[in-house]
TORLUM-804769 format. One record per residue (C-alpha): residue number from 1; x, y, z. Coordinates in steps of 0.02 Angstrom, whole numbers. Example, Ala and Ser with C-alpha at 12.3 -4.5 7.8 and 13.67 -1.06 7.14 Angstrom:
<pts>
{pt 1 {615 -225 390}}
{pt 2 {684 -53 357}}
</pts>
This chain:
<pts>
{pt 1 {663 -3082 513}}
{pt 2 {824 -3011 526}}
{pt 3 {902 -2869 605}}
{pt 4 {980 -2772 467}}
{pt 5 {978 -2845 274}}
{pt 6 {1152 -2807 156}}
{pt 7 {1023 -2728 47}}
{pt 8 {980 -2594 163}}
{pt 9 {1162 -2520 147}}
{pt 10 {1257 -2456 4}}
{pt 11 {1356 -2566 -114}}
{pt 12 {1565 -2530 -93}}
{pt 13 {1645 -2494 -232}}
{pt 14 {1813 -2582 -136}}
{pt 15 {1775 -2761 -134}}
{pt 16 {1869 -2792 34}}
{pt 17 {1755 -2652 112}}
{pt 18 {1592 -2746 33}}
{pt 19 {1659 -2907 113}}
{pt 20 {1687 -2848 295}}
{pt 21 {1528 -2746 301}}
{pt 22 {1440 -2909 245}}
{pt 23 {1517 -3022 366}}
{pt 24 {1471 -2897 506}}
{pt 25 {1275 -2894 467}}
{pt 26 {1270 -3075 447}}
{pt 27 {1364 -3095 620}}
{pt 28 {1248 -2973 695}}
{pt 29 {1095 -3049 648}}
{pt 30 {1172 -3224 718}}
{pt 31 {1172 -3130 870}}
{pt 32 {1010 -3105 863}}
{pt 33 {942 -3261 817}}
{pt 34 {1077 -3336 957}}
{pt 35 {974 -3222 1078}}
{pt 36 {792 -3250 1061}}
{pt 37 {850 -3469 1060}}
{pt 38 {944 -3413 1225}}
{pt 39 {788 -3324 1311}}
{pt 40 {692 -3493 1272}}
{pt 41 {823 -3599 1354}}
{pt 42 {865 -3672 1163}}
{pt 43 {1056 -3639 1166}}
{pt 44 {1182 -3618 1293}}
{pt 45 {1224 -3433 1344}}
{pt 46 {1428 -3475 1309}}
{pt 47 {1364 -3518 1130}}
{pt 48 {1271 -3326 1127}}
{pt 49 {1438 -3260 1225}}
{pt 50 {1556 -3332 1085}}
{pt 51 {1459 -3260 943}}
{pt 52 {1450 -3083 1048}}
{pt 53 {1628 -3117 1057}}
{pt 54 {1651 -3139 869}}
{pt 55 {1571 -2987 824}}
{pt 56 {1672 -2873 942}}
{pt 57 {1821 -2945 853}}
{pt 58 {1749 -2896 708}}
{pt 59 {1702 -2737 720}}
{pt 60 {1881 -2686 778}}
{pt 61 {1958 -2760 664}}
{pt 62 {1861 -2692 528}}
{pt 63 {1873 -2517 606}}
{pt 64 {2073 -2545 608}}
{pt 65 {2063 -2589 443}}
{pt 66 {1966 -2459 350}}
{pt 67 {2079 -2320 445}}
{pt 68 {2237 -2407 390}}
{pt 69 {2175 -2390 206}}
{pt 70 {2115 -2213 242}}
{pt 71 {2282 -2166 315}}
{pt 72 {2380 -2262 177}}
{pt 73 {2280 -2181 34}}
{pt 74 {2266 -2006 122}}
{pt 75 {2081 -2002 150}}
{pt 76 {2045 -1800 174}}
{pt 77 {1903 -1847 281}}
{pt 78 {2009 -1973 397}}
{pt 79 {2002 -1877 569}}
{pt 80 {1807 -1870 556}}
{pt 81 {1773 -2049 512}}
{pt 82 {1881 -2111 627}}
{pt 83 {1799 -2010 774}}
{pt 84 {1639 -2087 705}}
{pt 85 {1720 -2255 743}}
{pt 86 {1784 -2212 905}}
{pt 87 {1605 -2159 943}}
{pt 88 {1544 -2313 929}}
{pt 89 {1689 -2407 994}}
{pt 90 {1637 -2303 1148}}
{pt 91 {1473 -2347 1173}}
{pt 92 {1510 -2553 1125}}
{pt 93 {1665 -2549 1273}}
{pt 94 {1524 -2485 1395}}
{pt 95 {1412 -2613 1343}}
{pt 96 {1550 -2749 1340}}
{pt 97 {1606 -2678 1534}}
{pt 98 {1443 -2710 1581}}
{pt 99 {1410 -2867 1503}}
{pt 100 {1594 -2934 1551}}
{pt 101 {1593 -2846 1727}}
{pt 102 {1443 -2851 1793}}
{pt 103 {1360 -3007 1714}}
{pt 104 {1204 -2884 1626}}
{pt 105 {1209 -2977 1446}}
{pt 106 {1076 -2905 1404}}
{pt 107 {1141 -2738 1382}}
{pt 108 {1266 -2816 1235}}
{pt 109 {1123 -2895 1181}}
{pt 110 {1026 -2723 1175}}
{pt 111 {1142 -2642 1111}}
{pt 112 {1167 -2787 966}}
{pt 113 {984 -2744 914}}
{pt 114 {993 -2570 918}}
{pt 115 {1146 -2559 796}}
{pt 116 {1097 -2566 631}}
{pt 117 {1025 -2406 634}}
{pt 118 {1190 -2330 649}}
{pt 119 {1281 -2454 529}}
{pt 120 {1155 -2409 372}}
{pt 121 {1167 -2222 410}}
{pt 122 {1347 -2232 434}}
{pt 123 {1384 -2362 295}}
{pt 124 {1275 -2259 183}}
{pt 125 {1340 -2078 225}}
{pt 126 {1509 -2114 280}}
{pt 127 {1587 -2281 219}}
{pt 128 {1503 -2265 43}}
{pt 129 {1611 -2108 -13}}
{pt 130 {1759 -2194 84}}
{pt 131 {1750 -2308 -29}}
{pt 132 {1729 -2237 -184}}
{pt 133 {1884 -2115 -151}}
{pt 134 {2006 -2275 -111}}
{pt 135 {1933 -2385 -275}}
{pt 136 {1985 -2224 -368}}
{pt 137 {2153 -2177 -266}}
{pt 138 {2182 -2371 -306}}
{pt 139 {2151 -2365 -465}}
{pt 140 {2241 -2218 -505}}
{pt 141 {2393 -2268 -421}}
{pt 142 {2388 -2442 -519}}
{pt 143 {2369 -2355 -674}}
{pt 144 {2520 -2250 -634}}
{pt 145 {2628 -2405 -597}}
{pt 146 {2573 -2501 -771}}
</pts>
């Protein structure tokens, strides 16, 4: 069983947006997986680390990304999904600080399984109209330069 399924959240209309948000759950329930193996002794904690790694990666970059789109496409509602990010980015650094700093993985892991709950509400709610206002500020724009 997985963590969180691509079916749970909203189809993009922006194919690049699709893409990341699918890479992410599939990372995150690698994580997963990579964690229950790891409390049986069945893989190496640097091969659970890397993967934990990965998905931090990840999720900034896909952060970065969506705001740079926002920003270049003058996204009204910019300031309040990018606090929504930052959010989150919050409460992954404290997890990551005491993962990293004080040798608890277990509280990356915890929080790991307790994120998809925010990603379908905020895929759903948030990244969903995102979307469909860049596909059309896109599309507009190309149609304008035709």
């Amino acid at each position: 069983m997985a963590l969180v399924y691509i079916e749970q959240v909203e189809y993009m209309s922006l194919e690049q947006m699709q893409q990341t948000h699918e890479d992410e759950i599939k990372i995150l329930n690698e994580i997963d997986k990579l964690a229950i193996l790891w409390d049986r002794g069945e893989v190496t904690q640097s091969e659970l680390e890397d993967k934990i790694d990965e998905y931090i990666a990840h999720v900034h970059e896909h952060f970065a990304s969506e705001e740079k789109l926002m920003l270049e496409y003058d996204f009204p509602s910019y300031d309040m999904h990018k606090t929504a990010h930052d959010m989150f980015l919050a409460d992954l650094d404290y997890a990551v600080v005491q993962w990293k700093d004080f040798g608890d993985i277990k509280k990356i892991i915890n929080f790991v399984r307790k994120t998809p709950e925010w990603i379908v509400m905020h895929v759903n709610g948030v990244d969903a109209p995102t979307a469909d206002y860049l596909a059309r500020k896109i599309d507009k724009i190309a149609a304008e330069n035709a």
